[in-house]
VOSELO-321202 format. One record per residue: x, y, z of N, C-alpha, C in turn; chain; residue in one letter. Coordinates in pm, whole numbers, always signed. Layout:
{mitor {X, Y, Z}, {X, Y, Z}, {X, Y, Z}, "A", "A"} ...
REM end
This chain:
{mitor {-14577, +12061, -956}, {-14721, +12061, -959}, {-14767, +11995, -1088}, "A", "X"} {mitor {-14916, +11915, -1095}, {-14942, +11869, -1205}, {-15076, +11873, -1233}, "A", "X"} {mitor {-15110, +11964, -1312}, {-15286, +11990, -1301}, {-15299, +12077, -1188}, "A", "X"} {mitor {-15242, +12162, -1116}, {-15227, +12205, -998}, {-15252, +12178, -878}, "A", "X"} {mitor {-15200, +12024, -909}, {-15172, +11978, -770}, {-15040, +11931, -706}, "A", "X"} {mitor {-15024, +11937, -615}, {-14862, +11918, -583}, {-14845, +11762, -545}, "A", "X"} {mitor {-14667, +11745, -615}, {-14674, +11618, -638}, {-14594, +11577, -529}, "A", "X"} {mitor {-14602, +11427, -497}, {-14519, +11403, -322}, {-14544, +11503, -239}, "A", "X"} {mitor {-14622, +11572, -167}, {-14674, +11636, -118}, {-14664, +11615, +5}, "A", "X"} {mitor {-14581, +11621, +124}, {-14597, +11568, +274}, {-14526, +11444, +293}, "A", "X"} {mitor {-14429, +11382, +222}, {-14344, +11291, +170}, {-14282, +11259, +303}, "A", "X"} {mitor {-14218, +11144, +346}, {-14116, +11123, +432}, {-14058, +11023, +437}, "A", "X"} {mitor {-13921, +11031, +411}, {-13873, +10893, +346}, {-13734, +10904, +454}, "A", "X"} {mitor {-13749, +10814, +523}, {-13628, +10803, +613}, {-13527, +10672, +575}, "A", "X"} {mitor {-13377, +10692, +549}, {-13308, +10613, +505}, {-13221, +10589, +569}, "A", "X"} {mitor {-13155, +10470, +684}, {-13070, +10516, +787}, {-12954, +10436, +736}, "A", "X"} {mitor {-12830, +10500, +754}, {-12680, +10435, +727}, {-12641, +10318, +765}, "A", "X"} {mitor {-12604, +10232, +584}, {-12620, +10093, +565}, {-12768, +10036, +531}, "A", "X"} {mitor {-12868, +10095, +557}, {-12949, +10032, +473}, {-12975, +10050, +321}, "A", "X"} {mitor {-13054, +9966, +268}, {-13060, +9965, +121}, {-13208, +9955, +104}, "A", "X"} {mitor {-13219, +10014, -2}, {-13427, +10086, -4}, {-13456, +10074, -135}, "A", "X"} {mitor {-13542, +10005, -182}, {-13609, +10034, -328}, {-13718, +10083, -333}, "A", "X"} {mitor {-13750, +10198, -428}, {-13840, +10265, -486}, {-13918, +10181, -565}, "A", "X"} {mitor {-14026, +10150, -578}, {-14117, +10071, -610}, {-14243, +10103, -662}, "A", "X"} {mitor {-14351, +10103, -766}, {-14423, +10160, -763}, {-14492, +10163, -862}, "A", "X"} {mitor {-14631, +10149, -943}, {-14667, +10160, -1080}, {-14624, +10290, -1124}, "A", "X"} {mitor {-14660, +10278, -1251}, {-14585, +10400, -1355}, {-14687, +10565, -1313}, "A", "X"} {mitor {-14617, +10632, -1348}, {-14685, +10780, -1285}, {-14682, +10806, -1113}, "A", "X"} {mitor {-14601, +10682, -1047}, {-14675, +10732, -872}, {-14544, +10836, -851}, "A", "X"} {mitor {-14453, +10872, -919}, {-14360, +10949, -887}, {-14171, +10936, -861}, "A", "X"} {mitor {-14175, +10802, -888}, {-14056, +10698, -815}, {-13948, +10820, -896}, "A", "X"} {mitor {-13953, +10870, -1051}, {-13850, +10954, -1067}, {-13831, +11057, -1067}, "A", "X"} {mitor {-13941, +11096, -1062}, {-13930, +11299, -976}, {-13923, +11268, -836}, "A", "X"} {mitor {-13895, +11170, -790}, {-13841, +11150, -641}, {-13697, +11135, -612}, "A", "X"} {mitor {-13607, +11052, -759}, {-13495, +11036, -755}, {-13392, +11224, -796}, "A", "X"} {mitor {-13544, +11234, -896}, {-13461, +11325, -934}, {-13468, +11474, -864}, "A", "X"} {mitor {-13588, +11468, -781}, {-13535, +11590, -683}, {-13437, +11595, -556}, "A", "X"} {mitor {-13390, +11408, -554}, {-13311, +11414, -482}, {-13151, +11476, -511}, "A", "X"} {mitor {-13145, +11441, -648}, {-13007, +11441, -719}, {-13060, +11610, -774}, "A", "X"} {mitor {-13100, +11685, -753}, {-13126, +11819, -828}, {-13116, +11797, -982}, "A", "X"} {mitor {-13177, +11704, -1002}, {-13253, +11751, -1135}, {-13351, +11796, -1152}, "A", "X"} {mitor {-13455, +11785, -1083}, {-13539, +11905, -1054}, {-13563, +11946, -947}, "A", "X"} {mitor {-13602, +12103, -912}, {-13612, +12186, -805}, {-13715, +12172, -754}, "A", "X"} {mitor {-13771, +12130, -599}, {-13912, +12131, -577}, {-13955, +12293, -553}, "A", "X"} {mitor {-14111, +12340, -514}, {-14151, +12416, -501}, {-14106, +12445, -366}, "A", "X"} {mitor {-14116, +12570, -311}, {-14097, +12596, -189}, {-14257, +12569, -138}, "A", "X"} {mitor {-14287, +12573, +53}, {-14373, +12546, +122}, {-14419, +12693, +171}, "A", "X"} {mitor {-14548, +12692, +141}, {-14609, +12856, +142}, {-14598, +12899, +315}, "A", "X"} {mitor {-14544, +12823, +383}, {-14504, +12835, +534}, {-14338, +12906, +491}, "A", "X"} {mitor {-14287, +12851, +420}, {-14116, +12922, +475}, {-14043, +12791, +480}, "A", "X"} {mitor {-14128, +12651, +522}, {-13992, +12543, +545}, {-13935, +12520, +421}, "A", "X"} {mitor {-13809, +12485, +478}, {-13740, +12411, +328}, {-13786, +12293, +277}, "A", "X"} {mitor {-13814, +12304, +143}, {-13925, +12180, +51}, {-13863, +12080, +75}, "A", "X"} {mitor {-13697, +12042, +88}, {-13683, +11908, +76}, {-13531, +11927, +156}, "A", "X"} {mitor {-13511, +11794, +285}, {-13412, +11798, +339}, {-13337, +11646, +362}, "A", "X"} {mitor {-13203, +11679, +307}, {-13133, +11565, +275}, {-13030, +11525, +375}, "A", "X"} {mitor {-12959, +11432, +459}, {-12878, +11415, +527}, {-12904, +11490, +663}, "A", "X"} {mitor {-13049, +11539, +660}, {-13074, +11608, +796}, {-13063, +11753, +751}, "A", "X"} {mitor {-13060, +11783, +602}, {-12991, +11950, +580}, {-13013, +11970, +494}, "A", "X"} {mitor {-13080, +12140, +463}, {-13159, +12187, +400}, {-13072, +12177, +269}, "A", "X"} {mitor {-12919, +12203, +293}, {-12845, +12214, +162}, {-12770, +12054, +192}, "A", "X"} {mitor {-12704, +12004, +61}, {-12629, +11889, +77}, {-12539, +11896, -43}, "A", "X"} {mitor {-12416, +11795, -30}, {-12349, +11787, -150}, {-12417, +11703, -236}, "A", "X"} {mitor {-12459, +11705, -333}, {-12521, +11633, -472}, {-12432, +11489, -515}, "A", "X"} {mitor {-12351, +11557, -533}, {-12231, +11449, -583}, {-12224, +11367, -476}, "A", "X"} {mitor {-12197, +11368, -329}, {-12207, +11296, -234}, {-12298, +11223, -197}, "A", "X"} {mitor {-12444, +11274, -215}, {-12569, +11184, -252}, {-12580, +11095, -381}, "A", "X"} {mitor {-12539, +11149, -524}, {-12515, +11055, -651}, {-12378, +10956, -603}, "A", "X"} {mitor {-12347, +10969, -554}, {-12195, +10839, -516}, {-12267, +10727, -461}, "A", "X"} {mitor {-12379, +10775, -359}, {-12470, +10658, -279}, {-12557, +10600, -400}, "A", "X"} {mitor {-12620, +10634, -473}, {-12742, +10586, -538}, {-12696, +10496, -651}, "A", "X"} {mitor {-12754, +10389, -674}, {-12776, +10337, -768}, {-12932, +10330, -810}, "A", "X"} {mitor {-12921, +10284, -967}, {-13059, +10311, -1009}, {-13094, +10246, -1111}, "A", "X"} {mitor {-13191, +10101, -1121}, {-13220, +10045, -1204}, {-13318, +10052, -1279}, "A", "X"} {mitor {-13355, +10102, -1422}, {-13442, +10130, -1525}, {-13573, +9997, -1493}, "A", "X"} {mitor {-13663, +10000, -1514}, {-13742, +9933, -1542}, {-13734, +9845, -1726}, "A", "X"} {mitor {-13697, +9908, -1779}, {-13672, +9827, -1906}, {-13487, +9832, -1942}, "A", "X"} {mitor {-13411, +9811, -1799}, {-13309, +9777, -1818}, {-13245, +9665, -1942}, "A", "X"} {mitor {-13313, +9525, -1960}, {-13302, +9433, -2032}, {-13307, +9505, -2152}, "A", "X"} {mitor {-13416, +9597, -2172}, {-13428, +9654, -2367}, {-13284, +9739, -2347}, "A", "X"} {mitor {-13272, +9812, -2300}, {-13146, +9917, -2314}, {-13001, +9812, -2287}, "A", "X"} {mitor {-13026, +9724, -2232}, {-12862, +9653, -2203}, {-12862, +9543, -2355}, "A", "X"} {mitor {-12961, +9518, -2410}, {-12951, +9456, -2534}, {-12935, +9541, -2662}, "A", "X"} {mitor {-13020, +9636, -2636}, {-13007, +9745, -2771}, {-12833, +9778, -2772}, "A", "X"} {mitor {-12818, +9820, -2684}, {-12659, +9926, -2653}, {-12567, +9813, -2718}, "A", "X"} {mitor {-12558, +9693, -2660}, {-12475, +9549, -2721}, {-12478, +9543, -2873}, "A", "X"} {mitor {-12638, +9559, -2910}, {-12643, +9496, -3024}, {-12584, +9640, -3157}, "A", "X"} {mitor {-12585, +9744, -3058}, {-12558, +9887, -3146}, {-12383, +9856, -3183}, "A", "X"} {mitor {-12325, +9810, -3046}, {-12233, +9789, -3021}, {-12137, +9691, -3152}, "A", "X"} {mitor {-12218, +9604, -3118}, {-12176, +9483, -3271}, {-12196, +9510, -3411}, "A", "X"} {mitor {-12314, +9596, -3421}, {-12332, +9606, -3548}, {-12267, +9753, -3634}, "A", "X"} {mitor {-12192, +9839, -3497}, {-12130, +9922, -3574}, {-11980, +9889, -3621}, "A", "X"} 
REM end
């Protein structure tokens, strides 16, 4: 929730085996509390009905690690971090 409102709210993101999907999006629309409630870094809220907040592979529970093996994930300021890390790299 943010300001008390709930964030991705009614969400549905269907991803079918073998395809490849990018998250896209100006800054704040959610692209990494999306990655990261996929990978349980964070917990969503439960649904004041009883359903389960978020279902992965068709299932309420999933292996994590088996979902992080699929994902890759490119930073938006990849270029600053792949130059900094190099240049930390050389100059130590």
């Amino acid at each position: 929730m943010l300001g008390g409102r709930r964030i991705l709210d009614g969400l549905t993101l269907t991803i079918r085996g073998g395809e490849h999907t990018a998250i896209l999006g100006p800054n704040g629309a959610g692209k990494s509390t999306l990655i990261k409630l996929l990978t349980l870094e964070l917990y969503p809220l439960g649904h004041a009905s009883g359903a389960p907040p978020i279902r992965v592979f068709g299932q309420n529970r999933w292996d994590v690690f088996a979902l992080r093996s699929k994902l890759g994930l490119v930073s938006s300021d990849l270029h600053d971090r792949f130059v900094r890390g190099n240049a930390n790299g050389v100059l130590t």
